[in-house]
N, CA and C atoms as a LAMMPS dump frame, in Angstrom:
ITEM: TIMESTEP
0
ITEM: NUMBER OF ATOMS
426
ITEM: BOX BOUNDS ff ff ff
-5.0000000000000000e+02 5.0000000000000000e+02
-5.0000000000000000e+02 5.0000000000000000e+02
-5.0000000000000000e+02 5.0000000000000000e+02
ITEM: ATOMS id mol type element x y z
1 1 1 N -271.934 153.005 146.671
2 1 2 C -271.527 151.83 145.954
3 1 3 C -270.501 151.084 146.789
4 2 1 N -270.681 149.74 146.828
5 2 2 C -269.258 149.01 147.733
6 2 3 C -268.907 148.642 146.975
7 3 1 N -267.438 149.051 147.669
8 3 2 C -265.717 148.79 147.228
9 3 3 C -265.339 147.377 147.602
10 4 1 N -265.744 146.339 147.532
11 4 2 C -265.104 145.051 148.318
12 4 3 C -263.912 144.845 148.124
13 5 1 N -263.423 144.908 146.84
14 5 2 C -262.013 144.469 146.596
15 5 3 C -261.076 146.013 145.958
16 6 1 N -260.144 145.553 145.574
17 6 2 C -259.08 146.331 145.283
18 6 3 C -259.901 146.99 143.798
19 7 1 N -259.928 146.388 143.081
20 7 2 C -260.536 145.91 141.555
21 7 3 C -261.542 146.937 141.516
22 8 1 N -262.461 146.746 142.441
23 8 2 C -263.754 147.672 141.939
24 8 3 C -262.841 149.154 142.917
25 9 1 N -262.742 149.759 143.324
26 9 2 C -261.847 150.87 143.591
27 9 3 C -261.467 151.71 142.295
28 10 1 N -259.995 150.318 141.307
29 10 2 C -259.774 151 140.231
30 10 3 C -260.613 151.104 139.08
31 11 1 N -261.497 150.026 139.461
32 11 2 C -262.79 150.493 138.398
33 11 3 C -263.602 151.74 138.763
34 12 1 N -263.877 152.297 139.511
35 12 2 C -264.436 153.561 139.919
36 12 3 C -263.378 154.661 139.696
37 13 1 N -262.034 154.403 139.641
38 13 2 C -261.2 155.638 139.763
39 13 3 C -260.744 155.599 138.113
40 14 1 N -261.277 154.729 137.31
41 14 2 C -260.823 154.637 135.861
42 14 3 C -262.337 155.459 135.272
43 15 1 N -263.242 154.943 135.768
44 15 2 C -264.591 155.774 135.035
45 15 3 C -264.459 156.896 135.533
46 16 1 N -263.897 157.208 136.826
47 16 2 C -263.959 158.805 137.075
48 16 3 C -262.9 159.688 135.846
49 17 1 N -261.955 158.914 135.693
50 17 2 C -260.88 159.542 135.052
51 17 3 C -261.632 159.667 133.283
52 18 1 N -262.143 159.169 132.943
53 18 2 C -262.78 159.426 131.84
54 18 3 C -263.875 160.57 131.796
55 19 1 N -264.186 160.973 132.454
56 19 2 C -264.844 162.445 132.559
57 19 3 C -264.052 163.465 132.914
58 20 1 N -262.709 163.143 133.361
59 20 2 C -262.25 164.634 133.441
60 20 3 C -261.61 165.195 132.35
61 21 1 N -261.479 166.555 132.729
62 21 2 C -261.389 167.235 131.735
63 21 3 C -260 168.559 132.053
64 22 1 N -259.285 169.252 131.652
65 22 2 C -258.238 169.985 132.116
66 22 3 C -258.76 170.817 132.657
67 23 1 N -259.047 171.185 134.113
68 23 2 C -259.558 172.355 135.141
69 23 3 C -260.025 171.949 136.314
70 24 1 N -260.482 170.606 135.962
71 24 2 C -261.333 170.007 137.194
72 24 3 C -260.976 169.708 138.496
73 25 1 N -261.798 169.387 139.664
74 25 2 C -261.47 169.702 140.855
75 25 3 C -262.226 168.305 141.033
76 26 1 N -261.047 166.983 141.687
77 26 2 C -262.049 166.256 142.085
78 26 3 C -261.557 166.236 143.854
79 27 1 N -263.133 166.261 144.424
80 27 2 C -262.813 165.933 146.286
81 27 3 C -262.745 164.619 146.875
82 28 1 N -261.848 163.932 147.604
83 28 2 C -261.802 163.018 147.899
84 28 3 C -262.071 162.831 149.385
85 29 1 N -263.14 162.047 150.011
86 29 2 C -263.123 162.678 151.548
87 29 3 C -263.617 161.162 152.326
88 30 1 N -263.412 161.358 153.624
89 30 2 C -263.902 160.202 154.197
90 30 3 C -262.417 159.802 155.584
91 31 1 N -263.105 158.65 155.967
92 31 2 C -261.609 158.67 157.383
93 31 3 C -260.527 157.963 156.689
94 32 1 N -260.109 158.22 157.92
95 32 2 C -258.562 157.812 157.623
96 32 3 C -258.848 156.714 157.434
97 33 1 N -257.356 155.788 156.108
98 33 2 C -257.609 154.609 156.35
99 33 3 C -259.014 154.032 154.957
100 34 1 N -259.394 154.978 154.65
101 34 2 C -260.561 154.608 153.921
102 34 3 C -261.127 153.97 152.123
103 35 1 N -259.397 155.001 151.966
104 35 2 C -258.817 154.746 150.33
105 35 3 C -258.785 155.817 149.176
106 36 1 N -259.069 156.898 150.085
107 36 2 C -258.772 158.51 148.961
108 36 3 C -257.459 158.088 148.179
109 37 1 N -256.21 158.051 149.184
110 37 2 C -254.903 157.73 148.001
111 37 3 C -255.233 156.777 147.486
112 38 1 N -256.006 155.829 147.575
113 38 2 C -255.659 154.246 146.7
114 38 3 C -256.287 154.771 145.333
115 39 1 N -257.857 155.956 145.654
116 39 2 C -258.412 156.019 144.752
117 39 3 C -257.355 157.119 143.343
118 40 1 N -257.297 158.302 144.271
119 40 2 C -256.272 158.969 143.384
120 40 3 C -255.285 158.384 142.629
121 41 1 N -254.602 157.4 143.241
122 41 2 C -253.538 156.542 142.665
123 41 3 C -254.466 155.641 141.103
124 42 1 N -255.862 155.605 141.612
125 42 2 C -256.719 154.607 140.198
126 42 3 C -256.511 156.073 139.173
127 43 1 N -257.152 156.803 139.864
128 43 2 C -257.152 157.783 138.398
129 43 3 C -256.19 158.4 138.304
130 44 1 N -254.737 158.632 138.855
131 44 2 C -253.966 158.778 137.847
132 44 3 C -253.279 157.846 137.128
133 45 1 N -253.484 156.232 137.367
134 45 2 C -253.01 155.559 136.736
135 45 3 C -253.836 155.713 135.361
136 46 1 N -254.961 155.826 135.517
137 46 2 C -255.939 155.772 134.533
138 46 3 C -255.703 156.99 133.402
139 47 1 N -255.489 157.964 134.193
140 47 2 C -254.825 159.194 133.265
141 47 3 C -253.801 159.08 132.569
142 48 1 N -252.845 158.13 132.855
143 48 2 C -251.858 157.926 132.15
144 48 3 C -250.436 157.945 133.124
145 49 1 N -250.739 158.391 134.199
146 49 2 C -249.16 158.184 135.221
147 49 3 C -248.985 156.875 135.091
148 50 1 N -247.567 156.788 134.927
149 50 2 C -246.734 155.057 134.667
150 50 3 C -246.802 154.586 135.86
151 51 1 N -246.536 152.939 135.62
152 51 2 C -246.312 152.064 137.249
153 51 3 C -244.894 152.565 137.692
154 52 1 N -244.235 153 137.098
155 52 2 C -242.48 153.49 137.414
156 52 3 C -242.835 154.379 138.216
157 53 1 N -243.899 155.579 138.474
158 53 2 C -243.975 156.658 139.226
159 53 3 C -244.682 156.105 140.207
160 54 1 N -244.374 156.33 141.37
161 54 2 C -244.554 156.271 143.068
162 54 3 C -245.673 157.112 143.474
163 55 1 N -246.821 156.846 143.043
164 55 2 C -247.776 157.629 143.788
165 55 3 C -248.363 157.377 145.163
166 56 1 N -248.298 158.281 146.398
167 56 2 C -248.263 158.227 148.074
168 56 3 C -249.063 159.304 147.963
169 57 1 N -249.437 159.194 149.05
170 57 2 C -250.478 160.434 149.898
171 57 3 C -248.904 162.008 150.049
172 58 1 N -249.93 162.511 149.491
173 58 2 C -248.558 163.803 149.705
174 58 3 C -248.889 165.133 151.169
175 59 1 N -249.112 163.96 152.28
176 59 2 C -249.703 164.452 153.839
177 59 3 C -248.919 165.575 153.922
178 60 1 N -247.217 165.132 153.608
179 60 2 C -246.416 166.046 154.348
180 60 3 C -245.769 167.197 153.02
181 61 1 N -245.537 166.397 152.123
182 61 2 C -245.187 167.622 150.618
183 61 3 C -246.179 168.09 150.485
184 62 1 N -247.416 168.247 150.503
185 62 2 C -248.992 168.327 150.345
186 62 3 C -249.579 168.449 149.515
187 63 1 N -248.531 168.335 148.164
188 63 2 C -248.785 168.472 146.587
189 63 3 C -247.643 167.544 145.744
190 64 1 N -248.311 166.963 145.056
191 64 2 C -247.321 166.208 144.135
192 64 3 C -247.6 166.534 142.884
193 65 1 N -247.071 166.776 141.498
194 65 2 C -247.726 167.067 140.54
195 65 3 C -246.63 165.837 139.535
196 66 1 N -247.972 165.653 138.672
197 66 2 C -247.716 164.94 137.66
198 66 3 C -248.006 165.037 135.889
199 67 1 N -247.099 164.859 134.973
200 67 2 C -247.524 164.86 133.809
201 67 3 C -248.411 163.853 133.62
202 68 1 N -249.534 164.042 133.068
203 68 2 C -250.431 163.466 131.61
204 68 3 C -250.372 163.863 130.729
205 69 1 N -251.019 163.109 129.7
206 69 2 C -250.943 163.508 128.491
207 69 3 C -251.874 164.757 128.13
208 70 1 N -252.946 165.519 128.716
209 70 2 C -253.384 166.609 128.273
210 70 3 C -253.117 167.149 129.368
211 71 1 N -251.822 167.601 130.325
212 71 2 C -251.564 168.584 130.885
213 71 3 C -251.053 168.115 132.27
214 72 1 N -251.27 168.787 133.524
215 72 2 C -250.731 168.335 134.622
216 72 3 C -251.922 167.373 135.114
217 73 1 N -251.765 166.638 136.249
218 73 2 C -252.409 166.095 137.449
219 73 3 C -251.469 166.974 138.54
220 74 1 N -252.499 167.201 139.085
221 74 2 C -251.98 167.507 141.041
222 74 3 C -252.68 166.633 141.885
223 75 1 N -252.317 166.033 142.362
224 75 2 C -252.274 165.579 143.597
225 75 3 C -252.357 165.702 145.298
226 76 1 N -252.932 166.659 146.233
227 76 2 C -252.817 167.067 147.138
228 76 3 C -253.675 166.445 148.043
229 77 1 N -253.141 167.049 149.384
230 77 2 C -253.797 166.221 150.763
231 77 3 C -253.51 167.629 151.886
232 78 1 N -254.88 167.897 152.178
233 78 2 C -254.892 169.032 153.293
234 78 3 C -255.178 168.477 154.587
235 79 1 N -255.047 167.362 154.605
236 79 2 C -255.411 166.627 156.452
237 79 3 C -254.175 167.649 157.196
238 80 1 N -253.498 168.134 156.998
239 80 2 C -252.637 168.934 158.31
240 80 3 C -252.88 170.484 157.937
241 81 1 N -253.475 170.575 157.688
242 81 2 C -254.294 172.135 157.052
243 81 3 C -255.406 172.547 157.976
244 82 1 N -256.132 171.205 158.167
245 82 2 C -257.777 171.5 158.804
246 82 3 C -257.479 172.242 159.983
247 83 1 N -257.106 172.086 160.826
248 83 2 C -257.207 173.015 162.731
249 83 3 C -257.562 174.319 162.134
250 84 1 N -257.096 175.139 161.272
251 84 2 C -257.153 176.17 161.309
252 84 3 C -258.019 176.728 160.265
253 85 1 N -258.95 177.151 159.923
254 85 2 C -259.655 177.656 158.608
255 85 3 C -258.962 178.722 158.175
256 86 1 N -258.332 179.803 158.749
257 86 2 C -257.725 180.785 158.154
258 86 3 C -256.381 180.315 157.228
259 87 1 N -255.85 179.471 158.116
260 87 2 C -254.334 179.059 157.706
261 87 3 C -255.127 178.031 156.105
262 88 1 N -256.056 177.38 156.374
263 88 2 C -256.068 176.496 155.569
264 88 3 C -256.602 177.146 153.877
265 89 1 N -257.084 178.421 154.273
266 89 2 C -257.421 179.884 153.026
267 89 3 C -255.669 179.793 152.591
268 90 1 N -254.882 179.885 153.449
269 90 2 C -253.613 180.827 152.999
270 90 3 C -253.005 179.988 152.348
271 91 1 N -252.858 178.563 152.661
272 91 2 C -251.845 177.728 152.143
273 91 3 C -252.223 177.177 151.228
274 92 1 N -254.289 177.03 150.815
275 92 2 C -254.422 176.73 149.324
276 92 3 C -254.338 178.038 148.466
277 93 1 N -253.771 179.098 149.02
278 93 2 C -253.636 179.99 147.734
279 93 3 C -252.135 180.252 147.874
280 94 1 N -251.387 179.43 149.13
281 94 2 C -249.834 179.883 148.521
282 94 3 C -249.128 178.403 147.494
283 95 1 N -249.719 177.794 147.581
284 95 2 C -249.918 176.114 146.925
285 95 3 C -250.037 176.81 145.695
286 96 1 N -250.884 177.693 145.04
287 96 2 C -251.178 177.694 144.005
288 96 3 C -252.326 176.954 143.137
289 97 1 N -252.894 176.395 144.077
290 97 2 C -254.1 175.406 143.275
291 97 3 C -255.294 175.677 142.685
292 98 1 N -255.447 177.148 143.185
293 98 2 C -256.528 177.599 142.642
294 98 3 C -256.046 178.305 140.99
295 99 1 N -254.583 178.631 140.739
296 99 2 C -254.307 178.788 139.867
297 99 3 C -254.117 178.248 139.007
298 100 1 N -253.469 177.33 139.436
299 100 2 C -253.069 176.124 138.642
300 100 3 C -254.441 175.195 137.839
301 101 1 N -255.339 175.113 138.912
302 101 2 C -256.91 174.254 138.38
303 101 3 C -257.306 175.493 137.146
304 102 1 N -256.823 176.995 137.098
305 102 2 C -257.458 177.869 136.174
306 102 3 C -256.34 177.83 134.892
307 103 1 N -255.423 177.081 135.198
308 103 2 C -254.156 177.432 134.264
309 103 3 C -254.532 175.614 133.608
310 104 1 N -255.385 175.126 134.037
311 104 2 C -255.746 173.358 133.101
312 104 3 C -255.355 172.397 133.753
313 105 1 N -255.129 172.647 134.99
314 105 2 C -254.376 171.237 135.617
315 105 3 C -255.732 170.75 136.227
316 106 1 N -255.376 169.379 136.581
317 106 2 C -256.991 168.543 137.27
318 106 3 C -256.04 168.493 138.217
319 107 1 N -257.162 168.419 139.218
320 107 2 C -256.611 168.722 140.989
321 107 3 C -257.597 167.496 141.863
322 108 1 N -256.438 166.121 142.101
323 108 2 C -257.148 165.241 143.068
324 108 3 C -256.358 165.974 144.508
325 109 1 N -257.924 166.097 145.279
326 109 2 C -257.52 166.779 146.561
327 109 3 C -258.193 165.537 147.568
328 110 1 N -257.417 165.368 148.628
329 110 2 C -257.734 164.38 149.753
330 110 3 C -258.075 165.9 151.056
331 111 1 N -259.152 165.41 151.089
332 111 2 C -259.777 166.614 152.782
333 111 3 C -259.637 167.683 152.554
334 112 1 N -260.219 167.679 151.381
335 112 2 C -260.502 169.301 150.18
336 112 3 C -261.698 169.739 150.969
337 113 1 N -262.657 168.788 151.532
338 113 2 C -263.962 169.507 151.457
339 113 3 C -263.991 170.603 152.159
340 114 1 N -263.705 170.805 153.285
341 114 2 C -263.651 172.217 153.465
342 114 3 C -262.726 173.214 153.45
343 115 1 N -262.02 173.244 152.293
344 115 2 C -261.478 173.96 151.515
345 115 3 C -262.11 174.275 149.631
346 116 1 N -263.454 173.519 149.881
347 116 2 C -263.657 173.91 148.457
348 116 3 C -263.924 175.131 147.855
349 117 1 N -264.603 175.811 149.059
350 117 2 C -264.679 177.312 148.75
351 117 3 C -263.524 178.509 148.179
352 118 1 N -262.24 177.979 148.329
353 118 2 C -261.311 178.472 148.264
354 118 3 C -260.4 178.264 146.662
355 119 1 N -261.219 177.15 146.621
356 119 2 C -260.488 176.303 144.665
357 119 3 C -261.134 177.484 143.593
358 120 1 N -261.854 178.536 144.139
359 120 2 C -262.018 179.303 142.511
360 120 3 C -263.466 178.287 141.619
361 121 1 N -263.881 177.288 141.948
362 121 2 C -264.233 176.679 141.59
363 121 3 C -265.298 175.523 142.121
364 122 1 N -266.694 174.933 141.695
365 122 2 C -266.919 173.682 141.956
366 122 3 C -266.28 172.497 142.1
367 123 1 N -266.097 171.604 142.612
368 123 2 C -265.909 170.688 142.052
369 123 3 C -266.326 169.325 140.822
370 124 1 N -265.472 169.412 140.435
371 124 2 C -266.411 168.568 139.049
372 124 3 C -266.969 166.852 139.569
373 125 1 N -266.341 166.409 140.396
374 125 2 C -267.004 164.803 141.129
375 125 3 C -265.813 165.322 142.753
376 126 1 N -266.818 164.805 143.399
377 126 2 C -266.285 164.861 144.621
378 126 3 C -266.521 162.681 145.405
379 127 1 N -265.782 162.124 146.308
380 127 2 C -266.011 161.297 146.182
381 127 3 C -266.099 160.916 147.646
382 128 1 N -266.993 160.586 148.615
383 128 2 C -267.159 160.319 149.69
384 128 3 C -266.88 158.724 150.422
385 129 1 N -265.86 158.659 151.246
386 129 2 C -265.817 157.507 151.536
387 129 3 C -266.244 156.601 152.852
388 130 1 N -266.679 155.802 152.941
389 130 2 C -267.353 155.083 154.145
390 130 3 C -266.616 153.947 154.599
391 131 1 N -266.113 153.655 155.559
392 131 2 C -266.171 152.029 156.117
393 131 3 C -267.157 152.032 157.157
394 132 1 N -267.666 151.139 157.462
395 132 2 C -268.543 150.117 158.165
396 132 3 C -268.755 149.015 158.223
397 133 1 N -268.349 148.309 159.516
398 133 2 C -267.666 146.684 160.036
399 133 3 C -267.063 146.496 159.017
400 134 1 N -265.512 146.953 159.058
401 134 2 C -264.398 146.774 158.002
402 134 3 C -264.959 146.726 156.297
403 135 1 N -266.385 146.977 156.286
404 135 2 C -266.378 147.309 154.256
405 135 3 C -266.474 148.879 154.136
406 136 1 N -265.712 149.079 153.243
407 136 2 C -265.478 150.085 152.395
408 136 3 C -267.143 150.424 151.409
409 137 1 N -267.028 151.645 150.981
410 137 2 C -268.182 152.207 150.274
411 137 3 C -267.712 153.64 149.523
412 138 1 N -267.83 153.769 148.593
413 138 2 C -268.456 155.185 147.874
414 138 3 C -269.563 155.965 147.822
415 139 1 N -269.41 157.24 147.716
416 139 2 C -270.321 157.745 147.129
417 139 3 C -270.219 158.432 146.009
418 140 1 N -270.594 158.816 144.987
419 140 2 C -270.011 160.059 144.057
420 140 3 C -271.07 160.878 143.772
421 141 1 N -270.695 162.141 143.67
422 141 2 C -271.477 163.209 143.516
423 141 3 C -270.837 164.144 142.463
424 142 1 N -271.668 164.316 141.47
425 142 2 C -271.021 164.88 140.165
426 142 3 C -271.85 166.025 140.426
């Protein structure tokens, strides 16, 4: 699906947010530059995080967590995780995310995908992103 503007983005990250549910695992993937945080930022606005809260790519905290109204949002970004597959096993289970997604929290992950094996879990929508000659694109896979 193309993203042309800002608008259709949070329209995709507002319908995503209406299917989730407390456990879920959504993947956010694609290059740099492409709009995983812009999208995460749609659905947790959509979830209910206020404009007062500062939602950023959490590259370097690598987890941000947030209240909603039926429980947590997490927030994470494993782009400095990838070099290593072993390291990148250890630090999503010293993160806690696989617990946390079993304890009801919804988990937006940026460069989850190959770490999904490690979430305890499917993911419930994973969301693939494209540019080509500067347009943006989706994919979603439920």
């Amino acid at each position: 699906m193309p993203l042309r503007t800002r608008r259709d983005s949070i329209k995709l990250g507002q319908e995503i947010a209406k299917h989730l549910q407390p456990g879920d695992l959504v993947l956010l993937s694609g290059p740099l530059g492409s709009g995983k945080t812009f999208m995460a930022r749609a659905i947790a606005r959509a979830l209910g995080v206020g404009k007062e809260t500062r939602i950023t790519s959490p590259t370097f905290t690598l987890v941000q967590e947030y209240e909603i109204a039926n429980g947590v949002l997490l927030h994470a970004d494993l782009y400095r995780l990838l070099e290593d597959q072993k390291k990148l096993e250890r630090e999503v289970e010293s993160l806690g995310l696989r617990d946390r997604l079993r304890e009801g929290a919804i988990a937006l992950v940026e460069w989850g995908d190959e770490a999904s094996s490690f979430f305890g879990r499917a993911p419930r929508v994973r969301v693939a992103f494209e540019i080509s000659d500067e347009k943006r694109s989706a994919r979603v896979f439920e």
